[in-house]
N, C-alpha and C positions, 0 to 999 in steps of 0.2 A: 020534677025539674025537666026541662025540655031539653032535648040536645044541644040547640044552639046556646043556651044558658052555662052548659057545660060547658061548653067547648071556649066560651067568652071569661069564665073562671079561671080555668087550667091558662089561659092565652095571657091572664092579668096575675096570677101566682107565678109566671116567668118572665112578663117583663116588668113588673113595678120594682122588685129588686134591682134591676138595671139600670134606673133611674133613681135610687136614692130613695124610694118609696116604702118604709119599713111598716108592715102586717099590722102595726100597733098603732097606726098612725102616721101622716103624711108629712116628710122630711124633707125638704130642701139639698138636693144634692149638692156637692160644691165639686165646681169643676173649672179648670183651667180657661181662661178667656180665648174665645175663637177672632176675636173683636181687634184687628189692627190697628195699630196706632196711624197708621197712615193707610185711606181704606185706598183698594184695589180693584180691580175687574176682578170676580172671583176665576176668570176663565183662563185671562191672558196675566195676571200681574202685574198689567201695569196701574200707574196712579191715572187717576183723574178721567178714564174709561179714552185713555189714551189722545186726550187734549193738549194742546201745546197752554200751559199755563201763563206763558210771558203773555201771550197775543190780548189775554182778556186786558192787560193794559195799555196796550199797544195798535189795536185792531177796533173797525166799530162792534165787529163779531168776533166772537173765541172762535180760532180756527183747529185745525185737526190735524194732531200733530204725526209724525210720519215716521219707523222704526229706522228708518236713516237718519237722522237727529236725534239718539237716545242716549241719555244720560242719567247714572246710575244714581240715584242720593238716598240716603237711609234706607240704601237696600231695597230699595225700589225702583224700577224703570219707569221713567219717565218720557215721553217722544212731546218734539218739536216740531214746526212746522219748517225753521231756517235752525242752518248752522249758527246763525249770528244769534236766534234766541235762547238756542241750547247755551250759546257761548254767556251770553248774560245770565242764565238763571243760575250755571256752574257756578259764575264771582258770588252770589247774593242769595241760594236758592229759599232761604229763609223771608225773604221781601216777594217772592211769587210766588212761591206753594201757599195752596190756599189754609185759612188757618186751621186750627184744632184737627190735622192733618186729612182733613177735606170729610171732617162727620159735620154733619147738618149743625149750623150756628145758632137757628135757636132749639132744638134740641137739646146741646152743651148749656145755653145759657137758662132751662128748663130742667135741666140736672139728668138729663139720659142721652141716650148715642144713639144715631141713627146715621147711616153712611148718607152723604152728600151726593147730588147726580150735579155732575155736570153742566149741565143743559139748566140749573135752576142758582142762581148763583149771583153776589152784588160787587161792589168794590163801594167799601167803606171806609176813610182817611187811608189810602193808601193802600189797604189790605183786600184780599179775597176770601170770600167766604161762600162754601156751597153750600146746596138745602137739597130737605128728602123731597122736596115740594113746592110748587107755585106758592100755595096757600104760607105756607114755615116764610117763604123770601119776604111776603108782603107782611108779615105780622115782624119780621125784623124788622125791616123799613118802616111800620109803623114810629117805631121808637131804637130807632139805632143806638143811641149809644146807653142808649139804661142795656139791651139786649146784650152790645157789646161787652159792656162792664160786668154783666151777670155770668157772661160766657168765660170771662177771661178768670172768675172767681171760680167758677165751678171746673174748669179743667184740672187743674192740676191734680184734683182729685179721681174724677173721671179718668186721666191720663193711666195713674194706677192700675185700673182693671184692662188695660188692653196690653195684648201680647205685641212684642217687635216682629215686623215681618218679614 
């Protein structure tokens, strides 16, 4: 046996225990979801990589919301671009936060989670919805409301495995 062989045994007889990997056989650890219900900049906490949300109905472009307009909802901060659209989203924030609390729409409506960006995103009968990607937006838009209808079934399950944040 060569050294490095050794060295890559002893390095895998201490970590595969750390991950649920038992000697007998390969185990599926279970472990508590890192996965927010409402995703976030992992850096700064805020939603929506710090977009004013009202503007995507409001605006020909989503604009960029500003930590002088920020307001707190689900424990998350949220920034605006005006005092006035903070002020509306406070009355209603449920009609502008985008849906399945901004994880990629068809994703949820594909039955897995993937955080939504920003910058890829539609407005369908009224609502918002972000995507992990160009490619996720245009296959919703293919067929919005089967997408829609598939996403709104598979949340609540989905919803389940994500921690509050």
């Amino acid at each position: 046996m060569t050294q490095t062989y050794k060295q890559i045994l002893t390095m895998l007889a201490f970590v595969l225990p750390l991950f649920g990997l038992a000697s007998g056989g390969l185990q599926l650890a279970r472990a508590q979801s890192v996965v927010t219900l409402i995703v976030t900049d992992p850096l700064t906490g805020i939603a929506m990589s710090g977009m004013d949300p009202v503007s995507y109905f409001t605006e020909p472009a989503p604009l960029q919301g500003s930590p002088d307009y920020e307001f707190t909802w689900n424990n998350v901060p949220w920034y605006f671009s005006s005092p006035a659209n903070r002020d509306v989203f406070s009355r209603a924030p449920e009609i502008y936060a985008p849906q399945f609390g901004g994880h990629d729409g068809m994703g949820v409506a594909r039955g897995f989670l993937s955080d939504g960006d920003a910058r890829f995103f539609a407005l369908f009968k009224q609502r918002l919805y972000l995507f992990y990607s160009a490619s996720n937006r245009e296959a919703f838009l293919l067929a919005p409301d089967a997408a829609a209808t598939q996403a709104e079934a598979r949340w609540p399950e989905l919803a389940k495995t994500l921690s509050i944040n």
